[in-house]
C-alpha positions as CSV (number, residue, x, y, z in Angstrom):
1,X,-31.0,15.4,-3.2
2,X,-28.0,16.2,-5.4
3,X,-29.2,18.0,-8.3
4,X,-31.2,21.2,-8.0
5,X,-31.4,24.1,-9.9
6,X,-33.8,26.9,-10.8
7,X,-33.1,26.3,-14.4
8,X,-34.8,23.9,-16.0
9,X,-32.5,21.3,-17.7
10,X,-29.5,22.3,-16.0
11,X,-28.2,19.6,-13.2
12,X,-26.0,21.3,-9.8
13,X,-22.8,19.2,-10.2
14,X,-20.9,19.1,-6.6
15,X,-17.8,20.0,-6.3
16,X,-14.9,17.8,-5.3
17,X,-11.9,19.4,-5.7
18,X,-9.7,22.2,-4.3
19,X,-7.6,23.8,-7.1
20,X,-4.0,22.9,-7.0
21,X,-4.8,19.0,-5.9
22,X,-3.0,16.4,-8.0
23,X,-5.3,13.8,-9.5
24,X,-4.2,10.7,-6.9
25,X,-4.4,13.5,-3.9
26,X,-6.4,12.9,-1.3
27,X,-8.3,15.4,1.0
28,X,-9.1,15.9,4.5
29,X,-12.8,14.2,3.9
30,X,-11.3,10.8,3.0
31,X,-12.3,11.6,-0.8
32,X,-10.4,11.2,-3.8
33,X,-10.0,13.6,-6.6
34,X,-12.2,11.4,-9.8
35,X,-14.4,10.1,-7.1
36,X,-16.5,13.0,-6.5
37,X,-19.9,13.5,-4.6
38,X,-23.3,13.0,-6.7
39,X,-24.8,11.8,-9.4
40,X,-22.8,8.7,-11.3
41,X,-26.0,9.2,-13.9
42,X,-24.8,9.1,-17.4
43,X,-25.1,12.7,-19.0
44,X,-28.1,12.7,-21.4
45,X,-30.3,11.1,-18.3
46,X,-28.9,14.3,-16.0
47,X,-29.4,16.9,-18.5
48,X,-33.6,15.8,-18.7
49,X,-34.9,16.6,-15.5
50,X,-38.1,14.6,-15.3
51,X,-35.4,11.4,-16.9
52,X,-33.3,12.5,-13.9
53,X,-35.8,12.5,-11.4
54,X,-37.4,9.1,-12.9
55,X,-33.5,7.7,-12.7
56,X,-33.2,8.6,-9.0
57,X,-36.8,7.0,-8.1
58,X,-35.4,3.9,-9.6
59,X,-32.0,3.7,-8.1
60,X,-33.8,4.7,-4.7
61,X,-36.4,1.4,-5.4
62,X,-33.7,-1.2,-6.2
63,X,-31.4,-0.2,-3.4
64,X,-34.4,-0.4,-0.8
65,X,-35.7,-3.4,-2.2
66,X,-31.9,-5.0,-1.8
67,X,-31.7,-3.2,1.7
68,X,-34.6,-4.9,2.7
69,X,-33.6,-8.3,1.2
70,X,-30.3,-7.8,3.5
71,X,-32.5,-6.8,6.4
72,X,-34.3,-10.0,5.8
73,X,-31.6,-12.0,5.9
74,X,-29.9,-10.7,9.6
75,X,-32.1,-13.3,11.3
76,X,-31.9,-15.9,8.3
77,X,-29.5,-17.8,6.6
78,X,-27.8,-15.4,4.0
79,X,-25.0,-12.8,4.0
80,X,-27.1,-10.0,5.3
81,X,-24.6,-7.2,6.1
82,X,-23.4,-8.1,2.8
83,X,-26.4,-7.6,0.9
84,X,-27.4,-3.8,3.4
85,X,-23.9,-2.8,2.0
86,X,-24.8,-3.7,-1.3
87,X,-27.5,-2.0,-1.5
88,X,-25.9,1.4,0.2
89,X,-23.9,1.1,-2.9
90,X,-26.0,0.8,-4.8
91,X,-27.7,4.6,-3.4
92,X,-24.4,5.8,-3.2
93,X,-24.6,5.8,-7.2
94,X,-26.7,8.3,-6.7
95,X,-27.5,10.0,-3.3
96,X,-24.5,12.1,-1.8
97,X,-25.7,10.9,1.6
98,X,-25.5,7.5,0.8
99,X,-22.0,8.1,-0.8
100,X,-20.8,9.8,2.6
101,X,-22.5,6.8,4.8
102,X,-20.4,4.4,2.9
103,X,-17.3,6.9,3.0
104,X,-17.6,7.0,7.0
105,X,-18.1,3.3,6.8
106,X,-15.2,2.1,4.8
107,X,-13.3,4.6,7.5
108,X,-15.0,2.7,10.8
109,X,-14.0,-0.5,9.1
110,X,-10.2,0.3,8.4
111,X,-9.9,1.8,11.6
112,X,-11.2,-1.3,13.5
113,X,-9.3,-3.6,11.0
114,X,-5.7,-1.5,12.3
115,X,-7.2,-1.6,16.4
116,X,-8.0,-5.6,15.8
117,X,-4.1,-6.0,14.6
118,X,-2.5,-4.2,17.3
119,X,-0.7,-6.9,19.8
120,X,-2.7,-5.5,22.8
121,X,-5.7,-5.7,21.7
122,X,-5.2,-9.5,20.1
123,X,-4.0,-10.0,23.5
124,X,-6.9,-8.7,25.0
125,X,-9.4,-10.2,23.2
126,X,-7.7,-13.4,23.3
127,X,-8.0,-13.4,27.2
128,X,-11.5,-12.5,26.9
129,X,-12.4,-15.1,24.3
130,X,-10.5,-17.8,27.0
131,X,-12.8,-16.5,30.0
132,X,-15.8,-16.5,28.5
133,X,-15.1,-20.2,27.0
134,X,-14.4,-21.4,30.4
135,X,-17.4,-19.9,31.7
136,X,-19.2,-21.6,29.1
137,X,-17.8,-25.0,29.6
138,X,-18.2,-24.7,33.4
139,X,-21.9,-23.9,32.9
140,X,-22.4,-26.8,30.6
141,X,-21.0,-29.4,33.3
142,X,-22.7,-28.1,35.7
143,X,-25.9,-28.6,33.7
144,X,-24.6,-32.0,32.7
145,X,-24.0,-32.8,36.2
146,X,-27.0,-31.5,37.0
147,X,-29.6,-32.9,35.0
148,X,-27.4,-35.6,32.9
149,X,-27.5,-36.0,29.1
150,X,-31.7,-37.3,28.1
151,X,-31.5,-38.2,24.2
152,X,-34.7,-36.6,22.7
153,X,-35.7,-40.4,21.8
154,X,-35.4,-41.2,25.5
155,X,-37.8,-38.8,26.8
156,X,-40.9,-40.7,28.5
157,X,-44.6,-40.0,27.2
158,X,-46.6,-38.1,29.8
């Protein structure tokens, strides 16, 4: 996890910044100076280690039982890759690998977002779209054609 120390009652704080950064600055790993790694835990609950520990059993508990909600919901009506993220978030309040899962993720996401605006690739994907529609609709007559359009209340009792 994030805390460790051979001391009881003292908390490891990670580091996030190189000396000489300015306070808006950001580094090579996408983070911000202010927006550390580790635990967002208030202080009196990080300088208690058994508190601590208690806090990060909770935090881990209600972001699986929201991850699992969102997991839930893939197959079912509901916003489930919504509700995954939501619950990353809320590990990331805790759990620096959570925090650097959501860090890559927000980077995947902006990076697709700038790929998807490019004229090319609109292009592209337009064409796409247009081919596979056609195909689509020329499988559908030839179904129609086919086997012609039976309304359910049509069908005879065998």
């Amino acid at each position: 996890m994030n805390t460790g120390s051979d001391e009881p009652g003292e908390v490891a704080v990670a580091s996030d910044g190189a000396a000489g950064e300015t306070p808006d600055e950001t580094r090579a790993d996408g983070a911000r100076d202010g927006q550390g790694l580790g635990s967002k835990a208030p202080e009196f609950i990080k300088a208690r280690r058994a508190l601590h520990l208690s806090w990060q059993v909770g935090v881990f508990v209600l972001g699986l039982a929201v991850v699992v909600a969102g997991v839930i919901m893939l197959p079912l009506p509901g916003p489930g890759w919504v509700v995954i993220f939501g619950g990353m978030a809320i590990w990331a309040t805790e759990f620096v690998w959570a925090q650097l899962v959501l860090r890559w993720t927000k980077r995947k996401v902006t990076e697709a977002a700038q790929r998807a605006l490019d004229p090319a690739v609109r292009r592209r994907n337009i064409i796409l779209t247009s081919i596979g529609l056609v195909i689509v609709v020329a499988l559908v007559a030839v179904y129609l054609w086919k086997f012609g359009v039976v309304m359910p209340w049509k069908i005879k009792d065998q």
